[in-house]
N, C-alpha and C positions, 0 to 999 in steps of 0.2 A: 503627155507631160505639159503642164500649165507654167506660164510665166510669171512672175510675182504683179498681183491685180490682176489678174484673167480671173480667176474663182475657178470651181469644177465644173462651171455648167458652159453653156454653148454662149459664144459673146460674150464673154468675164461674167456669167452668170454666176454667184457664188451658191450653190443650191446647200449648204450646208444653214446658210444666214436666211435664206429662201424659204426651208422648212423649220427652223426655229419660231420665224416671225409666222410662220402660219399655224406655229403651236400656241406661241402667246397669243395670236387673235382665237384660238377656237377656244380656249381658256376664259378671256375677254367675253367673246361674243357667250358664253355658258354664264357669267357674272351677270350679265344685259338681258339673258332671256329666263334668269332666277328672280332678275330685279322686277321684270315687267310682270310677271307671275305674280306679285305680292301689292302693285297697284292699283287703286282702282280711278275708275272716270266713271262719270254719269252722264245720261242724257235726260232729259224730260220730254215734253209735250203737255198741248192743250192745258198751260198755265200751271205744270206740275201736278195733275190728273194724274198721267204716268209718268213711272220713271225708270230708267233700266241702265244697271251700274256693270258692269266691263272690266276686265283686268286686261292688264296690258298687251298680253295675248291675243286677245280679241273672244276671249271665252266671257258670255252674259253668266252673271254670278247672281244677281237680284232683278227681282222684276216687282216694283208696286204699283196698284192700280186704286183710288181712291174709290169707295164704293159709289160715288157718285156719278161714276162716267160710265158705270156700268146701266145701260139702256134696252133691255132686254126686244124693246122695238129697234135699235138702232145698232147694231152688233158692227156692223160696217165703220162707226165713225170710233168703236172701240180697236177694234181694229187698225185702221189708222193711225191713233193715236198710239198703240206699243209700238208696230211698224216705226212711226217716224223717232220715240223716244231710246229703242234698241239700233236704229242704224247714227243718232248721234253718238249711242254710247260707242258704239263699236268705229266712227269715226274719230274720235277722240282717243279710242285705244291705239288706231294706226297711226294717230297723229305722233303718239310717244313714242310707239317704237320706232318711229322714224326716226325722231329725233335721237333718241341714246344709241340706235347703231349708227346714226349718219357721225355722231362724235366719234364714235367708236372708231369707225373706216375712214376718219379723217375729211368728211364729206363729201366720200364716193355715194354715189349711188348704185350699190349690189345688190344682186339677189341671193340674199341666204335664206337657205331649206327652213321653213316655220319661223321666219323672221320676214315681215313685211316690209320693205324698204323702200 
């Protein structure tokens, strides 16, 4: 038997308010990770030669390469150049999701399953 303010749980934990607020956040955090699904970021390189666009997720959705960077002796600095234009993209993507779940969680830093944070 609990006193009035103790809650149900151990140390006035109220686990009733405990599992609600962890229903509205996994509600939340399903809004956050529909929302980043429909964004997108870009990266380029080498003057916009390449460019490789991202959705929020971090999933590459486009990749353009101008014909001109294509070097059939130099395959190496083609290379490089999606390399460096796909990990802006995909830098750009974690930047977001940081940000709308750091709003989300109040400015905790967690780690949620397919949410990079």
């Amino acid at each position: 038997m609990t006193t009035e303010g103790e809650g149900d749980g151990p140390k006035g934990l109220d686990m009733g308010k405990l599992i609600e607020t962890a229903k509205q956040m996994a509600g939340k955090l399903s809004a956050v990770q529909e929302e980043l699904a429909r964004i997108t970021v870009e990266g380029s390189a080498g003057g916009g030669l390449v460019t490789a666009q991202a959705n929020g997720r971090g999933e590459l959705i486009d990749l353009q390469i101008d014909p001109s960077a294509v070097d059939p002796n130099d395959l190496t600095l083609l290379r490089d150049l999606v390399r460096a234009a796909v990990n802006q993209a995909l830098a750009k993507s974690r930047e977001e999701a940081q940000q709308r779940t750091r709003a989300l969680t109040g400015g905790l830093s967690i780690d949620i399953p397919g949410v990079t944070v």
